[in-house]
The first five atom37 places (N, CA, C, CB, O) and aatype in JSON, in Angstrom:
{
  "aatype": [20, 20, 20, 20, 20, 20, 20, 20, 20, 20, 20, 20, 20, 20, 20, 20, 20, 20, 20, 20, 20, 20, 20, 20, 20, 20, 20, 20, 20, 20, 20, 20, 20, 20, 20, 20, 20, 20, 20, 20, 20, 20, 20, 20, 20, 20, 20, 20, 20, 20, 20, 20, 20, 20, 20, 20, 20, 20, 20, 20, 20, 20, 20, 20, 20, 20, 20, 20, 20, 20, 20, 20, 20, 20, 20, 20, 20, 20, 20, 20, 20, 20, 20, 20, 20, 20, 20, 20, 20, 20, 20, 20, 20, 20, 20, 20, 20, 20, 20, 20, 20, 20, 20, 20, 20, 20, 20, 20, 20, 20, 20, 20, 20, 20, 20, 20, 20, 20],
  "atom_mask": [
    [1, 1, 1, 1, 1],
    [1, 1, 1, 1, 1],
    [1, 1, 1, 1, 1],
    [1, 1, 1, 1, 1],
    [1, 1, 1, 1, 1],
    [1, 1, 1, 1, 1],
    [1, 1, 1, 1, 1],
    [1, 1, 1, 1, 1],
    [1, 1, 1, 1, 1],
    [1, 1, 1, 1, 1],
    [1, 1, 1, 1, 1],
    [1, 1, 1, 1, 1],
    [1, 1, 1, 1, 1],
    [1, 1, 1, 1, 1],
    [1, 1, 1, 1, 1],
    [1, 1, 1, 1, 1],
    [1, 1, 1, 1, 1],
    [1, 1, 1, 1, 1],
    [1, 1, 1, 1, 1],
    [1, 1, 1, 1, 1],
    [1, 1, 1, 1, 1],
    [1, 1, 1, 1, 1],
    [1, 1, 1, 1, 1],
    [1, 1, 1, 1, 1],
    [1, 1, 1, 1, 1],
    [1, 1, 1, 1, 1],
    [1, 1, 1, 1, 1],
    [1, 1, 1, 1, 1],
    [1, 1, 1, 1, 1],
    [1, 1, 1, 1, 1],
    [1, 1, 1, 1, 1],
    [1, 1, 1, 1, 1],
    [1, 1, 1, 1, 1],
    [1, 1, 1, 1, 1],
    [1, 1, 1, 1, 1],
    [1, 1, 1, 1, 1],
    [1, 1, 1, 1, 1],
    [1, 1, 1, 1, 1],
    [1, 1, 1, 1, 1],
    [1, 1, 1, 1, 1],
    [1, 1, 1, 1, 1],
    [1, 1, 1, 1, 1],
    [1, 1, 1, 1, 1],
    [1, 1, 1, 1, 1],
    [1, 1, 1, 1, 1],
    [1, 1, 1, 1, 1],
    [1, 1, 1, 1, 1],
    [1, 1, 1, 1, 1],
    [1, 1, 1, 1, 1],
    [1, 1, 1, 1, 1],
    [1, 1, 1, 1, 1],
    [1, 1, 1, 1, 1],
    [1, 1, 1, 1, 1],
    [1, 1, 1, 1, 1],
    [1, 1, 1, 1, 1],
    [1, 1, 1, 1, 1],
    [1, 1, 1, 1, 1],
    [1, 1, 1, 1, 1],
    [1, 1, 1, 1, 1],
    [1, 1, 1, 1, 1],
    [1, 1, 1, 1, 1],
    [1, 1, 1, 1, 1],
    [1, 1, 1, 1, 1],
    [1, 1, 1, 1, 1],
    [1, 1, 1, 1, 1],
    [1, 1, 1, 1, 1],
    [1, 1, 1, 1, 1],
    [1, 1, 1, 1, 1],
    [1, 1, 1, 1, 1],
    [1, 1, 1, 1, 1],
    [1, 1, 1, 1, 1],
    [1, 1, 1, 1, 1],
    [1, 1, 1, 1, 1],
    [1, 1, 1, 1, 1],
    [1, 1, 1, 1, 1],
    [1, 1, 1, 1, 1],
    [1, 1, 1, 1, 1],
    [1, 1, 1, 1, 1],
    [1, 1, 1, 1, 1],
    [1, 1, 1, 1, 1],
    [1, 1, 1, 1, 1],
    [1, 1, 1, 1, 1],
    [1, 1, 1, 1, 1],
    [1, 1, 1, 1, 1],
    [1, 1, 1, 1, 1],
    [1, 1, 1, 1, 1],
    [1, 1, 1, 1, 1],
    [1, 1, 1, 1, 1],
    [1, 1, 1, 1, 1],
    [1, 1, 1, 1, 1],
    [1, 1, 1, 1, 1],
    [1, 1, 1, 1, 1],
    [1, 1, 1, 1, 1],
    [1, 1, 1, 1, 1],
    [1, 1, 1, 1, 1],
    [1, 1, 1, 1, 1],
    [1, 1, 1, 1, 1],
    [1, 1, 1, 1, 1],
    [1, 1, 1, 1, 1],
    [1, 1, 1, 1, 1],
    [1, 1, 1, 1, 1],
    [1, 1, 1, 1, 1],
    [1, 1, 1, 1, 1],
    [1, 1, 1, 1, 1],
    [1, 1, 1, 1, 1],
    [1, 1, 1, 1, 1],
    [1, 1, 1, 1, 1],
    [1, 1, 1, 1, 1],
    [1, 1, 1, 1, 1],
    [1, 1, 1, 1, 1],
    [1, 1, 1, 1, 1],
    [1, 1, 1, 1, 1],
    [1, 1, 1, 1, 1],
    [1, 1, 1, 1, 1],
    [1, 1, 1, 1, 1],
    [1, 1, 1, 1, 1],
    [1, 1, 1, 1, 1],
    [1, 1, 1, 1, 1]
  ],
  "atom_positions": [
    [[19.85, 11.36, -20.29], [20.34, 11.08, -18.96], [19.4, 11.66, -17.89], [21.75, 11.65, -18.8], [19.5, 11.43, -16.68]],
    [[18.52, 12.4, -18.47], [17.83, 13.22, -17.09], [16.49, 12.9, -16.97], [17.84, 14.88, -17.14], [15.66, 13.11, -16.08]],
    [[16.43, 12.19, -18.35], [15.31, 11.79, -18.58], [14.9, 10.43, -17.33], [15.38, 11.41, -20.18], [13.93, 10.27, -16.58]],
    [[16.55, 9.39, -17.66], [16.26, 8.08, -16.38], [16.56, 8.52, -15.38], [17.03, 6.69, -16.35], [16.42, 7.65, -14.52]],
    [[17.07, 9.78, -14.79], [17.18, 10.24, -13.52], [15.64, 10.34, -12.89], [17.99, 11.64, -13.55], [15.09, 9.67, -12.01]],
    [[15.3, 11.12, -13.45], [13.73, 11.41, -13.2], [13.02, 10.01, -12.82], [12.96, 12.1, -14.66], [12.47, 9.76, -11.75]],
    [[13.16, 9.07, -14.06], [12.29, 7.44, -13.78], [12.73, 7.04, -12.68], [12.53, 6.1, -14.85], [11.94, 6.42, -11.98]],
    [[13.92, 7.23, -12.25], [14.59, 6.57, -10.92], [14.19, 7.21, -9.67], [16.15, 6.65, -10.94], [14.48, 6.72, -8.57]],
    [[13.42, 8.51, -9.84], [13.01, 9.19, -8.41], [11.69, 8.89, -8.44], [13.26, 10.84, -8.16], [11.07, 8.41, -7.5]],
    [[11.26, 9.17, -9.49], [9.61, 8.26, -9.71], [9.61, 7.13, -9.16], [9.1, 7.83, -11.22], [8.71, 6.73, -8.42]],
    [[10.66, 6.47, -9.5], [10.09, 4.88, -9.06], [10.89, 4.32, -7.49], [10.66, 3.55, -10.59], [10.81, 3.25, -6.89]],
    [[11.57, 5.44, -7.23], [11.72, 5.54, -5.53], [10.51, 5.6, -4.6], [12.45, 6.85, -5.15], [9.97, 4.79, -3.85]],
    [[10.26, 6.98, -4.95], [8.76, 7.56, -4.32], [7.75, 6.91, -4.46], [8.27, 8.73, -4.78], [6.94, 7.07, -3.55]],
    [[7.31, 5.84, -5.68], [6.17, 5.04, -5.54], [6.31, 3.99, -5.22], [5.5, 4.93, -6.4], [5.37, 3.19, -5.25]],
    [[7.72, 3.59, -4.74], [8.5, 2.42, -4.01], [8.07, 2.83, -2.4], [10.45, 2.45, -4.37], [7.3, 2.18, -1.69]],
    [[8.67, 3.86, -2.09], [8.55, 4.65, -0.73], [6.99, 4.64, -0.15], [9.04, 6.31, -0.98], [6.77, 4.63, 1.07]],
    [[5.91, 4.63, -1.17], [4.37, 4.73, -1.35], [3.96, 3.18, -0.63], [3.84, 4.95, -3.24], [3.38, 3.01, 0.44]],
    [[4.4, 2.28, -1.46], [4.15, 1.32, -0.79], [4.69, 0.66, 0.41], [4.13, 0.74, -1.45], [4.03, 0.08, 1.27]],
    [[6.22, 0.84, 0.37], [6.89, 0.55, 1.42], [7.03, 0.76, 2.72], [7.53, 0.7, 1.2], [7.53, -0.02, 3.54]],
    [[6.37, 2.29, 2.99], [6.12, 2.76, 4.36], [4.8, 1.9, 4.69], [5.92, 4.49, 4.47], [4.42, 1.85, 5.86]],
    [[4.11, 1.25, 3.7], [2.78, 0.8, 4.33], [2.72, -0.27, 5.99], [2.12, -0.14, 2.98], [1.93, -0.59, 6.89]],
    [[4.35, -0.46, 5.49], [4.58, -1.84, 6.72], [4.86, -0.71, 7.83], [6.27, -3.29, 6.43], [5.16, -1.18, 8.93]],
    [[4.82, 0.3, 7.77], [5.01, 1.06, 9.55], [4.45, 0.79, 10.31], [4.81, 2.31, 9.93], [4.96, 0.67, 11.42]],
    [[2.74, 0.5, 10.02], [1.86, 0.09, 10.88], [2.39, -1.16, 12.37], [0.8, -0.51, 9.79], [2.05, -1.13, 13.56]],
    [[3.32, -2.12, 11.64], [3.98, -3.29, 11.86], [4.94, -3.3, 12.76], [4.44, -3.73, 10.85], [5.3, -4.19, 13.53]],
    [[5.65, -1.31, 12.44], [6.64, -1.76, 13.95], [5.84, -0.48, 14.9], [9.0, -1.46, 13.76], [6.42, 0.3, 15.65]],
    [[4.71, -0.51, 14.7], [3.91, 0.31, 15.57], [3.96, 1.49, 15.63], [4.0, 0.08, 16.61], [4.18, 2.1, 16.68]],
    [[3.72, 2.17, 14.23], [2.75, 3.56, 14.26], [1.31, 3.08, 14.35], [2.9, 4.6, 12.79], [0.84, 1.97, 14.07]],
    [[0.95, 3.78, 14.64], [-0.85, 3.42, 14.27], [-0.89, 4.33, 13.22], [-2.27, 3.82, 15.6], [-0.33, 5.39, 12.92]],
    [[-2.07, 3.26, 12.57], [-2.27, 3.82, 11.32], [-1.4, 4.7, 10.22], [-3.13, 4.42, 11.6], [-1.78, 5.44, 9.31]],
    [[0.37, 4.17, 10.82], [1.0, 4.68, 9.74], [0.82, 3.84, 8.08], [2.48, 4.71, 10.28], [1.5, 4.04, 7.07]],
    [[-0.34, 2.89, 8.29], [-0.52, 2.13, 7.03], [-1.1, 2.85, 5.87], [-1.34, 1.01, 7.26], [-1.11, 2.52, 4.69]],
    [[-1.55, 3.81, 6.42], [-2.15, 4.79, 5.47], [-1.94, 6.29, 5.56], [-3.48, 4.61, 5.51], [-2.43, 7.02, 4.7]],
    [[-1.19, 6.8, 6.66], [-1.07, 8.24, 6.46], [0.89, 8.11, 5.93], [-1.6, 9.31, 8.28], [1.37, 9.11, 5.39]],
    [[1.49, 7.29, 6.09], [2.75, 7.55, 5.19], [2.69, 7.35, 4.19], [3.75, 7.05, 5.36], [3.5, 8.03, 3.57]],
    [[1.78, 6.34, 3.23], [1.43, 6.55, 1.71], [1.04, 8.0, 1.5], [0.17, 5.57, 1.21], [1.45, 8.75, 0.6]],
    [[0.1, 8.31, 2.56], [-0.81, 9.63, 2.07], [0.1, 10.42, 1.97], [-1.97, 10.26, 2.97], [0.29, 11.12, 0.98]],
    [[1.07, 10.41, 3.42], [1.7, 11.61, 3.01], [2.57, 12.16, 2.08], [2.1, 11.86, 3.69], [2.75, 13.37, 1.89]],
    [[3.4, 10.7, 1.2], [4.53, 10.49, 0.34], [3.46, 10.82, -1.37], [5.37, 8.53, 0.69], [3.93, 11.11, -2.47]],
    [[2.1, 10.66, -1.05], [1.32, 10.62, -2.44], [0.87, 12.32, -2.67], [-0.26, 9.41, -2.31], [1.15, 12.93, -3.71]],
    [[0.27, 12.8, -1.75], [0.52, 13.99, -1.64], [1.34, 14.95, -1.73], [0.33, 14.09, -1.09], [0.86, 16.08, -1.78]],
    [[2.46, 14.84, -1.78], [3.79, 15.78, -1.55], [4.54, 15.58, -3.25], [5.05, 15.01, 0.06], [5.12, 16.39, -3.97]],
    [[4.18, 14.04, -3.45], [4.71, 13.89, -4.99], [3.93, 13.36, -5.84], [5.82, 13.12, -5.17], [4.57, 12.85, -6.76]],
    [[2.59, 13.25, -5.97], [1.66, 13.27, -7.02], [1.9, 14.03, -8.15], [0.55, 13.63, -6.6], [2.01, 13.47, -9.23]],
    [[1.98, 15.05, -8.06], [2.16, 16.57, -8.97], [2.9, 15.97, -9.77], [2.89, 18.07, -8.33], [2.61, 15.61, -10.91]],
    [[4.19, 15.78, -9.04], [5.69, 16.02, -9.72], [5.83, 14.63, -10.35], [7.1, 16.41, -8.55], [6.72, 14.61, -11.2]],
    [[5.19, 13.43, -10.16], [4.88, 12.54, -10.82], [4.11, 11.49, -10.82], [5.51, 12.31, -10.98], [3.79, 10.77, -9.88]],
    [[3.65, 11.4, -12.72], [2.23, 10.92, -12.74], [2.64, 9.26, -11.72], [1.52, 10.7, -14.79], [2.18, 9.01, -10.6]],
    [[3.2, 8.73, -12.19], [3.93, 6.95, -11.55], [3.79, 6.81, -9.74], [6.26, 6.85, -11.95], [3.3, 5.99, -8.96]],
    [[4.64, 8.34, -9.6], [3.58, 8.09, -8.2], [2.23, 8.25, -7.55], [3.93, 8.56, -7.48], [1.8, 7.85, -6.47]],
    [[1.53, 9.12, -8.76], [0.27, 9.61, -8.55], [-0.35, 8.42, -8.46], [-0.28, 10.55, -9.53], [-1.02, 8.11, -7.48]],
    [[-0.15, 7.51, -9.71], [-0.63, 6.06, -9.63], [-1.03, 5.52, -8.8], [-0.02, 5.31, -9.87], [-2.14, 5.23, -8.36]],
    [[0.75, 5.26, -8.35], [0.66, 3.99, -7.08], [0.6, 4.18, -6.36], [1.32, 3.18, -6.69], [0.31, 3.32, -5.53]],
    [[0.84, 5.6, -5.97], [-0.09, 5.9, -4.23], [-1.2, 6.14, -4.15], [0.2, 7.03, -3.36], [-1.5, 6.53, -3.02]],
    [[-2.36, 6.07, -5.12], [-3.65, 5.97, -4.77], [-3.88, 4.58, -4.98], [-4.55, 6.87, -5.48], [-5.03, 4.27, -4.66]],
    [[-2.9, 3.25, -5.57], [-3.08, 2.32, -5.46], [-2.56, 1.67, -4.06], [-2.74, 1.96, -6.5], [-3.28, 0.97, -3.34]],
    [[-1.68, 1.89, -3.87], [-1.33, 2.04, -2.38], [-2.39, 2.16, -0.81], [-0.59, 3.31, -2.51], [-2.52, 1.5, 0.22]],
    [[-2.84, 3.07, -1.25], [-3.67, 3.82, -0.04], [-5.49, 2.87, -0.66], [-3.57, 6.34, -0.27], [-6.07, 2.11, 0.12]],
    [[-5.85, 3.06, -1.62], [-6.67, 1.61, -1.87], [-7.02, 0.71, -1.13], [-6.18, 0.87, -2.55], [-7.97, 0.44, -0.39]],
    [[-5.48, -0.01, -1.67], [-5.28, -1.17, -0.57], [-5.03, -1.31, 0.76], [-4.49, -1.76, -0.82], [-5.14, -2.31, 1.48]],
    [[-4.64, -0.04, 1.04], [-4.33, 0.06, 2.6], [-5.59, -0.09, 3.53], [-3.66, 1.52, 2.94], [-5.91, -0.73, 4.54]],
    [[-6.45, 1.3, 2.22], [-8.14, 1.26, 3.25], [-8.58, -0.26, 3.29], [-9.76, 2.28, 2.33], [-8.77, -0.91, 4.32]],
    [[-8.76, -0.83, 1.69], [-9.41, -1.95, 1.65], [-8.91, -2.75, 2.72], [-9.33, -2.54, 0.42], [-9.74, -3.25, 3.48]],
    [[-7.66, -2.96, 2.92], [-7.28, -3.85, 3.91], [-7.57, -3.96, 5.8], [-5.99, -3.71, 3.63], [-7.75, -4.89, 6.59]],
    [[-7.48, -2.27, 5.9], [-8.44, -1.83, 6.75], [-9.99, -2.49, 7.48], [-8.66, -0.87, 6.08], [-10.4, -2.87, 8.58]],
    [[-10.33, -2.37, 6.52], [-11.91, -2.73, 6.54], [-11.67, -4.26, 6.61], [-12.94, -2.18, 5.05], [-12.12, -4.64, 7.7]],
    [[-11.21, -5.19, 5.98], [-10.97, -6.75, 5.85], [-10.77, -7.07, 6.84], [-10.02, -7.31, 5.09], [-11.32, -8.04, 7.34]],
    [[-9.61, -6.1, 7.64], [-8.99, -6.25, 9.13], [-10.0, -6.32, 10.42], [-8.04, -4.96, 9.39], [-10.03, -7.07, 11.4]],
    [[-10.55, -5.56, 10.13], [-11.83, -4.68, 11.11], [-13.05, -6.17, 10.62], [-12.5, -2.32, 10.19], [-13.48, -6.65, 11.67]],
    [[-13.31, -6.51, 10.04], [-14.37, -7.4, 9.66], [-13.99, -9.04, 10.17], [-14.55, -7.25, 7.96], [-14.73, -9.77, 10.83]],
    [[-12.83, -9.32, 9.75], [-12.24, -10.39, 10.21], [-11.94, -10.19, 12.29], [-10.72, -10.47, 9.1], [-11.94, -11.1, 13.12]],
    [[-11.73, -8.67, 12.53], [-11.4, -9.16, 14.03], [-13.11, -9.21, 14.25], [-10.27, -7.88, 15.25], [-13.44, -9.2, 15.44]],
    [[-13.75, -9.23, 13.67], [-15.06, -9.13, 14.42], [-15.75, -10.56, 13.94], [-16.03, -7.63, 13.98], [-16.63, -11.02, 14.67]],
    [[-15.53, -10.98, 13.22], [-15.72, -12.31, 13.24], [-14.81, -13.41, 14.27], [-15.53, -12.59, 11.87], [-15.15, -14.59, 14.21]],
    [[-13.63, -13.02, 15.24], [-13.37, -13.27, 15.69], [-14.49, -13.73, 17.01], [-12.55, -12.68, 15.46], [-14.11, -14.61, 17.78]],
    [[-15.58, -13.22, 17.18], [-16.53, -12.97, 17.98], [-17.4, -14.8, 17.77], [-17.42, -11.31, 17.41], [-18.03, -15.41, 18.63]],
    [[-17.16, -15.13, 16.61], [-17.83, -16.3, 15.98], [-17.09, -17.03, 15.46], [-18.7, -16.1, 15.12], [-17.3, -17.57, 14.37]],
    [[-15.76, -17.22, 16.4], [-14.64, -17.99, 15.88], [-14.06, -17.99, 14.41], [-14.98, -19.2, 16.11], [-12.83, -17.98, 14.32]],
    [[-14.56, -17.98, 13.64], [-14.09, -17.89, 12.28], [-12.89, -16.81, 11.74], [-15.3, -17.62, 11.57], [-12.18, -17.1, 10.78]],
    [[-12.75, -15.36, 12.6], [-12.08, -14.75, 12.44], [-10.73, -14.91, 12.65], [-12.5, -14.1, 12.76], [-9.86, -14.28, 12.04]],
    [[-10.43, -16.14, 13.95], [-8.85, -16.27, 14.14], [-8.69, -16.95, 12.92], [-8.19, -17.1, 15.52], [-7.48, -17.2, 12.97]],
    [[-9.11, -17.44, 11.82], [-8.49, -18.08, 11.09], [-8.38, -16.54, 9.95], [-9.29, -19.63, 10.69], [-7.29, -16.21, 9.48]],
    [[-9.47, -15.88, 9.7], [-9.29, -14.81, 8.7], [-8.13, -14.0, 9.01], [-10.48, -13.94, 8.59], [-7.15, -13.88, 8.28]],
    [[-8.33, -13.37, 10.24], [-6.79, -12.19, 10.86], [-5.9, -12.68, 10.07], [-6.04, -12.27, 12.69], [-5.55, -12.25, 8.97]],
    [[-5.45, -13.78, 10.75], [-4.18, -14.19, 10.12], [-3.6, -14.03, 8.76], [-4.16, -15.3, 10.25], [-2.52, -13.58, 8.4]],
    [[-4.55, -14.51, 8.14], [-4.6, -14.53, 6.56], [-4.56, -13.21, 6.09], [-5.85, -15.21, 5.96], [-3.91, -12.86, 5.11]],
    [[-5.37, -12.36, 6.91], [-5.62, -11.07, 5.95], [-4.31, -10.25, 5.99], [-6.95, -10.06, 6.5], [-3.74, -9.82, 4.99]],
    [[-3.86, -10.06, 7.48], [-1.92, -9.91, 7.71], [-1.34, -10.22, 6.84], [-1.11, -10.73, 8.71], [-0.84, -9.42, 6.04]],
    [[-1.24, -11.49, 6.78], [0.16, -12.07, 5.83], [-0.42, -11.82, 4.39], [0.63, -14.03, 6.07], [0.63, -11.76, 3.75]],
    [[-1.38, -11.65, 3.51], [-1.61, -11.31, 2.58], [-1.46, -9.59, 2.44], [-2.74, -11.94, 2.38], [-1.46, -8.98, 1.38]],
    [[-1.37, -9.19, 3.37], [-1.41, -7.36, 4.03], [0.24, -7.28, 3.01], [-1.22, -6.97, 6.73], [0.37, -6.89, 1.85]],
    [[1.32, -7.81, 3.98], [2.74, -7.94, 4.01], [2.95, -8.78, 2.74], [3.3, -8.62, 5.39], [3.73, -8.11, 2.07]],
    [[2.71, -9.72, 2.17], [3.33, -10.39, 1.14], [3.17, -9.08, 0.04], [2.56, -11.98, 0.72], [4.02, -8.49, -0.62]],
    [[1.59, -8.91, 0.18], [1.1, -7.66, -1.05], [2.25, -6.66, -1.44], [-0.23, -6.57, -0.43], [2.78, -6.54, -2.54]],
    [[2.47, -6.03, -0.41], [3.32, -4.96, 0.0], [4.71, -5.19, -0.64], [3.4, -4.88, 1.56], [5.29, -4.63, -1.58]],
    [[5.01, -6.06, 0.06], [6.47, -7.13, -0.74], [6.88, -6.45, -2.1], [5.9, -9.06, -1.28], [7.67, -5.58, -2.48]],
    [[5.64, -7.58, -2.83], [5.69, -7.77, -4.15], [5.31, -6.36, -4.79], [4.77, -8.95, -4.56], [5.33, -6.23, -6.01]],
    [[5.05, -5.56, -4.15], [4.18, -4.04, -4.81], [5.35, -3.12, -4.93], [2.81, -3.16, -3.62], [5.5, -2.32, -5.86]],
    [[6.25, -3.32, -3.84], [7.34, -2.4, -3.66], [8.7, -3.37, -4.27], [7.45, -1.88, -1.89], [9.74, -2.92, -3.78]],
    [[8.86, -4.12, -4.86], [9.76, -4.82, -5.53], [9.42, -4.65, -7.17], [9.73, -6.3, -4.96], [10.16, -4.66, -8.15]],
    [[8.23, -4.52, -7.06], [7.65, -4.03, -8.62], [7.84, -2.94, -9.09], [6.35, -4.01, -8.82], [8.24, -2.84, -10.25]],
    [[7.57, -1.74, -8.2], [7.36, -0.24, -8.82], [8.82, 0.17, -8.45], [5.98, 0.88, -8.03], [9.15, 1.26, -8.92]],
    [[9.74, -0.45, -7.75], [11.03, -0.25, -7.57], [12.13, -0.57, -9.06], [11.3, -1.2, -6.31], [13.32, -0.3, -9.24]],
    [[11.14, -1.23, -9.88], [11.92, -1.98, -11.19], [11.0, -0.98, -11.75], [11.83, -3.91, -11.69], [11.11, -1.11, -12.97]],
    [[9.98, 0.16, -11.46], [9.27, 0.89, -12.69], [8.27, 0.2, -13.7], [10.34, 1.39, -13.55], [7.93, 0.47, -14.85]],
    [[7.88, -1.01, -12.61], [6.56, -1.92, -12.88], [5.1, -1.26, -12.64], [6.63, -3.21, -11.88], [4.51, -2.11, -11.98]],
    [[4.73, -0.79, -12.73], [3.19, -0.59, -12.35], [2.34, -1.67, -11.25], [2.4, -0.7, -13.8], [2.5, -2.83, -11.64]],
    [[2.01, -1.65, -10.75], [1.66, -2.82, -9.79], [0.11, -2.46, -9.17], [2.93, -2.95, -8.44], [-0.17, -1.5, -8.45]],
    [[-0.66, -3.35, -9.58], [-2.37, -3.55, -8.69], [-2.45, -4.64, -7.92], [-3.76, -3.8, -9.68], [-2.21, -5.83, -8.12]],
    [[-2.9, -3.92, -6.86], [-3.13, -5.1, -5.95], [-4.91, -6.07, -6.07], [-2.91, -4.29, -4.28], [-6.02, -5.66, -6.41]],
    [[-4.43, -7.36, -5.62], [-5.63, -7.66, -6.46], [-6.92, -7.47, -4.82], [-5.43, -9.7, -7.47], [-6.38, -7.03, -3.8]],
    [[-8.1, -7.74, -4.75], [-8.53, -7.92, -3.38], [-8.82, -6.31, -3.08], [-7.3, -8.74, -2.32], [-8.97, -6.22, -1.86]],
    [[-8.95, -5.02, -3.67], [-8.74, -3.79, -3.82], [-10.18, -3.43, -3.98], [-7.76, -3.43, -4.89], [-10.93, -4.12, -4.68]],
    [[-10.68, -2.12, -3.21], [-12.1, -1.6, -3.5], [-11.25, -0.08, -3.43], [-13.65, -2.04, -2.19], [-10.61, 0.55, -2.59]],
    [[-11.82, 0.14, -5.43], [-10.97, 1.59, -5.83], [-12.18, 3.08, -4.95], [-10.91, 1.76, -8.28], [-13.26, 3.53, -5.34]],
    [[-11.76, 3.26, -4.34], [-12.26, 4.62, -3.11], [-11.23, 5.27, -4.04], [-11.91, 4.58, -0.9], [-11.61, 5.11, -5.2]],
    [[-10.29, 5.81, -3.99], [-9.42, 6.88, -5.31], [-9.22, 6.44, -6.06], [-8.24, 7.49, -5.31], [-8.58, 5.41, -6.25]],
    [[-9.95, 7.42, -7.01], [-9.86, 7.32, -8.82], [-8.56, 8.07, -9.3], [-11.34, 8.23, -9.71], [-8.29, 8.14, -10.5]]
  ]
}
């Protein structure tokens, strides 16, 4: 019994890992990556599942970062209003499906990912 208690806070917290990623959305800045950080940090230790997915988490957050930042600057050469868009809604669907996964105690990689934490 204490054993699935435990899987169930594990797979909160690496639920919580991905799920705060959408803060950015109702306007923290850059809460896309310091509420993973801070939820991966505080419970890494205490478990490996979140150790996981919050460096998979924060990954994708940077990677997405940079995609973001590259696409508004192609905005400069028109091509970017079509990328932004895309890179957003692929931002949010990701997220979705990442935190509906590790919420069932799925493991979840995002694909589109440049691993910066090992």
């Amino acid at each position: 019994m204490m054993a699935q208690e435990e899987n169930k806070k594990a797979n909160m917290w690496a639920m919580l890992c991905h799920l705060t990623a959408l803060s950015t959305y109702i306007g923290i800045p850059f809460g896309h990556i310091i509420a993973p950080l801070v939820i991966w940090l505080i419970k890494k230790d205490e478990f490996p599942f979140v150790d996981e997915q919050g460096k998979e988490s924060l990954n994708f957050q940077i990677s997405m970062t940079i995609y973001g930042i590259a696409a508004w600057i192609l905005c400069f050469i028109l091509i970017g209003f079509v990328l932004l868009p895309v890179v957003l809604v692929a931002d949010i669907v990701f997220i979705i499906i990442a935190t509906v996964k590790t919420n069932k105690g799925e493991a979840y990689r995002y694909p589109f990912t440049i691993r910066f934490i090992k």
